[in-house]
N, C-alpha and C positions, 0 to 999 in steps of 0.2 A: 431341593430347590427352595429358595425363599423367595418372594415377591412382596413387596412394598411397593406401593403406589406408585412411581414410573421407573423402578428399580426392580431386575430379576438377578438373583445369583445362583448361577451354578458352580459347584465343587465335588469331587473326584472324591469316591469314598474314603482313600486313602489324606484327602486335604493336598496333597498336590498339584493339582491343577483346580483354577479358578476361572468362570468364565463371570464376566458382571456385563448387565446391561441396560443400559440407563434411556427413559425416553421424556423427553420433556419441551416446554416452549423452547424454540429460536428466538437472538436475541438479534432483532431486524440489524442492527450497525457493528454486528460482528460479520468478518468472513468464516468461510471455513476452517479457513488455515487459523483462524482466532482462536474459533472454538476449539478446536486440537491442540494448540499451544496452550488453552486456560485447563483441557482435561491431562496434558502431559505433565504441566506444574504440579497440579493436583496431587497425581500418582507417583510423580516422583519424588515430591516432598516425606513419605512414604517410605522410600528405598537409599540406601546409600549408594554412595559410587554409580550413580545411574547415568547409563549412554543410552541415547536416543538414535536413530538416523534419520535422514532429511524424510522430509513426508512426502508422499507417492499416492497415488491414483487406486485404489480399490475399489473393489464394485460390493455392494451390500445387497441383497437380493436383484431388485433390477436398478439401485439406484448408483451412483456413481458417487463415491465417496474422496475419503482422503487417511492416509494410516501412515502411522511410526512404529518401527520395531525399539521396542526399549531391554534394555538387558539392565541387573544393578542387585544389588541384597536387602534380601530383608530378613531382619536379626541376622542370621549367620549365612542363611540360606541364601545361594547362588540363583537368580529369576528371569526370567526371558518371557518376552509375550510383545503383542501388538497392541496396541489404542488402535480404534476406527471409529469415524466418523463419518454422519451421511446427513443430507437433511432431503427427508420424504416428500415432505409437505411443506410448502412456505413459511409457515409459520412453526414446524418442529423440526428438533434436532434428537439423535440416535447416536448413541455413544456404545461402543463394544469395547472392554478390556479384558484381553484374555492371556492370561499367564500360567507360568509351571516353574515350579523347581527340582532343583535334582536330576536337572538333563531331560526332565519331561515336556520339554516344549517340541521340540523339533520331531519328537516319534508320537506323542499322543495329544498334548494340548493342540498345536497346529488342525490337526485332523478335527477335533470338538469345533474349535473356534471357525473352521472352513463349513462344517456341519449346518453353524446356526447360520453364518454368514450367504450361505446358498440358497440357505431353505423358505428366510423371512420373507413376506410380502408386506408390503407398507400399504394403507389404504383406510378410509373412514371405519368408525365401526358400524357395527351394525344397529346401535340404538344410540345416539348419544342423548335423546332428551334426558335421559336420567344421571348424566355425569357431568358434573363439574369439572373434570377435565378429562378431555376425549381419549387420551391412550389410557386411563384406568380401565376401558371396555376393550381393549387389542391386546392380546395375546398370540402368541405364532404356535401355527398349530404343533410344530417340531417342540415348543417349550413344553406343551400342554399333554401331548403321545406322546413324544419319545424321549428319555433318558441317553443326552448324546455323548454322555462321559462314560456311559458303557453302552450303550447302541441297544438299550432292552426300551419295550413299551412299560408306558408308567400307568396304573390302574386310577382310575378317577373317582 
């Protein structure tokens, strides 16, 4: 797992599956559908041959989001995964990308990506006097215990 400032990655020991999760300001005069369309250009710039499908209704812990399945390559490799998007709090946005190649979407990445997708709670943290920006103190406690690309607890 890596973490960067409102950026966490996870990846599959094998590098197979990728889960990325990004949290940062909302950009008041975008919609949702904006910001999903600005992170699917993103990631698709990225991959060749990339199909998107129309974006659909997910739910991200208790929040109600919005997601695309995208399929497409990257170098040679065949890739599939979902964008989602949610915003918690009025003024933040939550971005989940979660992909596989090699046929590993549909049997393992899916499962990871449902994993984190269930488990998050959105919410203040618990100190902010000391951050300059408030999700550098939020972490989900599934990122911080448990390793969900193999479902073991991670030692602290």
């Amino acid at each position: 797992m890596i973490h960067q400032g409102g950026q966490t990655n996870l990846l599959s020991e094998d590098g197979e599956i990728a889960l990325v999760l990004i949290a940062d300001y909302a950009q008041a005069d975008k919609s949702l559908q904006d910001m999903l369309d600005n992170y699917l250009e993103a990631i698709g710039a990225t991959m060749d041959e990339y199909k998107a499908t129309d974006s659909y209704v997910l739910s991200i812990g208790t929040k109600e989001g919005l997601a695309i399945d995208i399929t497409g390559k990257v170098a040679s490799y065949e890739q599939a995964g979902i964008i989602a998007v949610v915003v918690p709090e009025e003024d933040q946005i939550f971005m989940i990308f979660g992909s596989a190649i090699n046929g590993r979407w549909q049997d393992d990445g899916l499962e990871a990506f449902n994993t984190i997708i269930n488990s998050l709670e959105f919410g203040h943290p618990e100190d902010e006097t000391n951050a300059s920006n408030p999700w550098d103190n939020y972490q989900s406690r599934t990122l911080r215990e448990l390793d969900v690309l193999t479902g073991e607890a991670l030692q602290e």
